[in-house]
Structures are given as C-alpha cells and as structure tokens.
C-alpha positions in Angstrom: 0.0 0.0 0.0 2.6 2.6 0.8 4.0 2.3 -2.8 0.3 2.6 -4.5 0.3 6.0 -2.5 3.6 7.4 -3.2 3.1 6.1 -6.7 -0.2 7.8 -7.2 1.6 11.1 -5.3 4.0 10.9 -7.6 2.1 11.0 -10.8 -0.2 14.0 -9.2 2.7 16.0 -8.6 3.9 15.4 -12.1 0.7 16.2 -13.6 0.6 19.4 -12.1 3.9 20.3 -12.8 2.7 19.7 -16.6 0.2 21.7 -16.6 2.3 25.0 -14.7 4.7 24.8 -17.4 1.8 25.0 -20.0 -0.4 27.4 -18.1 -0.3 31.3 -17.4 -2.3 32.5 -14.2 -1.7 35.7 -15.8 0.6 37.7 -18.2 3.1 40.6 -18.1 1.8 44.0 -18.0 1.4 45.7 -21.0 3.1 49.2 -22.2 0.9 51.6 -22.7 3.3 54.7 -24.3 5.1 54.2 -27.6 7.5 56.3 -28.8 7.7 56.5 -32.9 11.4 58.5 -33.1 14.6 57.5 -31.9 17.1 59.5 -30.3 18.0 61.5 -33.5 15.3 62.8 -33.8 14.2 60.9 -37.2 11.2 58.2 -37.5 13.3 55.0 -36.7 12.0 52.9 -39.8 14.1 55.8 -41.5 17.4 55.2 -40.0 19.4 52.2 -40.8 21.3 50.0 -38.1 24.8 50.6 -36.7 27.5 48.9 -37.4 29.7 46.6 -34.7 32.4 49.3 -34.9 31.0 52.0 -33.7 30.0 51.0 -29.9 29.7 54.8 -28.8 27.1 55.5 -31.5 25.4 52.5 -31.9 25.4 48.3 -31.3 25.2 45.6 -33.4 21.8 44.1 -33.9 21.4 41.0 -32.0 17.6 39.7 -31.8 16.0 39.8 -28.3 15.9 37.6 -25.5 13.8 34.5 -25.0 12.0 34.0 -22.1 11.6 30.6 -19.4 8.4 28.6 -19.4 6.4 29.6 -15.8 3.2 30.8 -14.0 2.9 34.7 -14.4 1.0 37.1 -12.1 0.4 40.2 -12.2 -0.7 43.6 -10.6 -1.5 45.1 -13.8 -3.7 41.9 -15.6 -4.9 44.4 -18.2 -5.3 44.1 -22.0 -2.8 46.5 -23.5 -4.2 50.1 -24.1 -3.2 53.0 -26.9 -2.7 56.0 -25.8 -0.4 59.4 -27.1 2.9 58.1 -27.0 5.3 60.8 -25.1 8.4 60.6 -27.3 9.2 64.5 -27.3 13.0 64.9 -26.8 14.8 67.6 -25.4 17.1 69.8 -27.8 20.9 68.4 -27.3 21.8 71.8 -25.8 19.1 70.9 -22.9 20.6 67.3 -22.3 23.1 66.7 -19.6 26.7 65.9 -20.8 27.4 62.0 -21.9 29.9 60.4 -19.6 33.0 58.7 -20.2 33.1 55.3 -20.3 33.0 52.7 -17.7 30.8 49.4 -17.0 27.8 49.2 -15.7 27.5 47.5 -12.1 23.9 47.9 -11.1 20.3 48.9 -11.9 17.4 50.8 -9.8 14.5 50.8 -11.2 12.4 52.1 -8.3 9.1 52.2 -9.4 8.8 48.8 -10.1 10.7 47.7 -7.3 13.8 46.7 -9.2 17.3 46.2 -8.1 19.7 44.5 -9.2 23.3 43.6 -9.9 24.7 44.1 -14.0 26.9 41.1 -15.2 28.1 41.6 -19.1 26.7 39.7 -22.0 27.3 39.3 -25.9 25.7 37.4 -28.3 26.0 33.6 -28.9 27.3 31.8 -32.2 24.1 32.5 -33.8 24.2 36.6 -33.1 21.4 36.3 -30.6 21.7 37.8 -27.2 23.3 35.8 -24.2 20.6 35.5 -21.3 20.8 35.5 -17.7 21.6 32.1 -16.7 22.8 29.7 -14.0 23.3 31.7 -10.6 22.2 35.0 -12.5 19.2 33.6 -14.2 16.9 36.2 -11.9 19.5 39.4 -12.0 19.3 41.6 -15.4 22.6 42.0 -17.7 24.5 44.7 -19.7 25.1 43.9 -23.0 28.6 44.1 -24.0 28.1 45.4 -27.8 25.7 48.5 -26.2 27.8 51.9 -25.0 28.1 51.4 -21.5 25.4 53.5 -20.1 25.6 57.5 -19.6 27.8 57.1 -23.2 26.4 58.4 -26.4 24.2 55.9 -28.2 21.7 53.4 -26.8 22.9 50.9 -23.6 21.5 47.8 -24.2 20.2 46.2 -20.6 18.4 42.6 -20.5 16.0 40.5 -18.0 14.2 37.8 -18.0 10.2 37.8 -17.5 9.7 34.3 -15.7 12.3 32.6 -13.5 13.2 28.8 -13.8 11.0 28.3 -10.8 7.8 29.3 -12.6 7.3 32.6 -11.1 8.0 36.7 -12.2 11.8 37.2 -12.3 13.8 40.3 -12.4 11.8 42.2 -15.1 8.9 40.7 -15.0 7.1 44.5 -14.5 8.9 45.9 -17.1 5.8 47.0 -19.1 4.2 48.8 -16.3 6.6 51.5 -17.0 5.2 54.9 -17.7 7.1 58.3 -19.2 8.5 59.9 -16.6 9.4 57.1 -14.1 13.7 57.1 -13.7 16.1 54.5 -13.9 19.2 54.4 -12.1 22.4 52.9 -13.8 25.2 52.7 -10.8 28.7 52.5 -12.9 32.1 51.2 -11.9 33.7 54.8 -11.7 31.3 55.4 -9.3 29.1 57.8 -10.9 25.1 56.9 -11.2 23.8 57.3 -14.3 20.0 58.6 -14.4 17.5 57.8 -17.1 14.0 58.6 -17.8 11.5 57.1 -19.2 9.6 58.1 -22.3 8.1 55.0 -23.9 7.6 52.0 -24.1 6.7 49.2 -26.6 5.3 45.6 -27.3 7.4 44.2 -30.6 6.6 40.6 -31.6 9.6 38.3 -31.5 9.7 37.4 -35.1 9.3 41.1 -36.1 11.9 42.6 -33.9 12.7 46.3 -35.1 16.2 46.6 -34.6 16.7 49.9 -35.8 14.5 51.1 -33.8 15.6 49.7 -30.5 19.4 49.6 -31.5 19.9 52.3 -33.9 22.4 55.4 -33.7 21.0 58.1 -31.6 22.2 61.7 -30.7 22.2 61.6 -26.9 23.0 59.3 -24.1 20.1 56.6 -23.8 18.6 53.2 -22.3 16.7 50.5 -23.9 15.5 47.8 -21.6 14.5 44.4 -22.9 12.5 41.5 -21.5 9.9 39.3 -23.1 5.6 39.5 -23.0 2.5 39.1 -24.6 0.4 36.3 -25.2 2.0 33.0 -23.6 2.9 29.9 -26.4 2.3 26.6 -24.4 3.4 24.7 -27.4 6.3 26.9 -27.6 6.5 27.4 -23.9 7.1 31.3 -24.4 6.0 34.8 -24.9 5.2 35.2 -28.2 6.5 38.8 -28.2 9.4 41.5 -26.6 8.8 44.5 -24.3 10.9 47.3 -24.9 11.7 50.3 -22.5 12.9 53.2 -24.4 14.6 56.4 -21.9 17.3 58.8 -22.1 19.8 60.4 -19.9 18.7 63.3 -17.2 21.2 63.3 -14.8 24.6 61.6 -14.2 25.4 61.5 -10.2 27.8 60.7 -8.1 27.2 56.8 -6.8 26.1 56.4 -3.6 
C-alpha cells in the first residue's frame, strides 16, 4: 500500500507540474506609451542600423531575449491600451553631458521595485543575445556590444520575465513602465547614471525592429528588454518583446 500512495503522489505532482509549465495565471503588464522617433530625432524605420564598430554610437543588432516557461502574475492583468505616446525629446543643448566610459555594475528601477546587480553579455554563435543564466538567471545583464550606459548611443540592458521556478523574475514588470518614471544605472567609476523614461513598446519576437531599439541616436540613452504578450504553451514562451525606451537626465555621483 505505501507504494500505491507514493506512486499515485507521484504521478499527481507530475501532472501538475505539466500543466504550470503550460499554463499562465496571468501575463506581463502591458506598455501603454510608444515612442515612434529614436534619439536623433528621425522616425526609426528611416534610419538604418549601426554597425559593430561603432559602440559609442550604436550596437550591433542581436535579436532579443527569449524568455523561461512559468506561472505569471500580475498587478497590472490588463489588456494593452493605446494612448499618445510621449516621445518628445529635449534639444541636445538641454541634455546633460554624456559620460566617459566605464561598466555598468547595477540597476534601480524604483518604481517597479527593481534592483539588481549588472553582469556583461554578448551574443551567442548565432548573433542572438546571451541571457541571464545559472546563478544570474533572476539578476538583469549589460550587453557588451551596447555603449556602457551614460555614453552616447543606446545601452542595451536585458532581464528575463519568468524565472526557472515558474514565477516573475527580475523584469517581470517591465511593461508597467510609464514616461516619466527614472532609472538608475550605478557604474564602476562610481558615478550613477539617471534615465527617464519616455516610452515603451510591445514588438513581436519574429518582427523585432532593430533599428528602432538599437539604432544610432544623438544623446546618451537606455533601452530595456524583457519578453511579454500572449504565452505559447506549445512553444512554452511569450510570443512577443517588451521594450523600454529612456534617455539620460542626470549623471550622479554613486552612492
């Protein structure tokens, strides 16, 4: 009899550990704010990509991160709305000074309850975008071919949405981000670099604009990257990429 029991246990717990991995309890907040320019200033279908050799201007163009199979919740279980995006830029003359550069070694992202250490990344042998793994699965990562942040061009910084333990990881709230909410870069020279937030965006995965998230722009800026959207059980994973577009206000000494 005790073997009947821990048999049928067994094949319970198994069966709901099926249907977790296939299952959503709910999915990533949406963005709601879309910017349409980049950071020159020009409509971003109208620019074309930068090339690997010019990291202060530019990165190359890996495609986006995948995310983990898990159970999502979330505090903003809404369908996505559309509303005015607020992608207004400030004249160069009115933004702060780019820094020098030097490797990012942290990230604050307050109003969602973000922080976390920066480890580097590059791309794989099939120019896609390393991912968090192992011991770092749940912390977000710098990507190597990005300007360091607080440099000219766009920093490149990466999370996962779902953790290996089928629940939100480090960016799961990414899309919940709104113009005007700040993210804080802390670098290895010990300055803090400060970004704003001016829009965000849904992309789907086998549509990925590159120029528009990793093209040339005039000013120092931050793109951050996680996966969302509507969950693929066959595929186990989001079927699209959340994108966080904001732009240097204020370099600061680190705390």
């Amino acid at each position: 009899m005790p073997f009947v029991a821990f048999g049928l246990l067994l094949a319970l717990g198994v069966a709901l550990l099926g249907w977790g991995l296939a299952h959503q309890v709910g999915e990533p907040p949406a963005p709601v704010s879309a910017p349409h320019t980049t950071g020159a200033g020009q409509p971003a279908d109208e620019q074309d990509p930068p090339a690997a050799t010019e990291p202060t201007a530019g990165v190359t163009a890996p495609t986006a991160e995948p995310d983990a199979p898990g159970r999502s919740t979330s505090r903003a279980d809404t369908a996505p709305t559309t509303r005015a995006p607020d992608s207004s830029r400030p004249a160069a003359a009115e933004q702060p000074e780019p820094l020098p550069a030097s490797e990012p070694v942290a990230v604050s992202i307050p109003a969602i309850g973000v922080q976390s250490p920066l480890h580097a990344l590059g791309l794989d042998d099939e120019g896609r975008l390393e991912v968090p793994s192992g011991d770092r699965y749940d912390q977000a990562a710098w990507y190597a071919g990005s300007p360091t942040p607080g440099e000219v061009g766009p920093a490149v910084i990466e999370g996962h949405v779902t953790s290996q333990g089928s629940v939100p990881s480090v960016f799961f709230e990414l899309g919940a981000l709104v113009p005007g909410d700040l993210v804080e870069v802390d670098r290895a020279d010990g300055t803090t670099a400060v970004f704003e937030v001016y829009g965000a965006e849904s992309f789907p995965k086998d549509a990925f604009p590159k120029a528009t998230v990793y093209g040339n722009t005039g000013g120092a800026e931050l793109r951050l990257i996680t996966c969302g959207g509507t969950y693929d059980p066959e595929r186990r994973a989001h079927l699209d990429n959340i994108v966080v577009f904001a732009r240097l206000v204020h370099p600061a000494p680190g705390r």
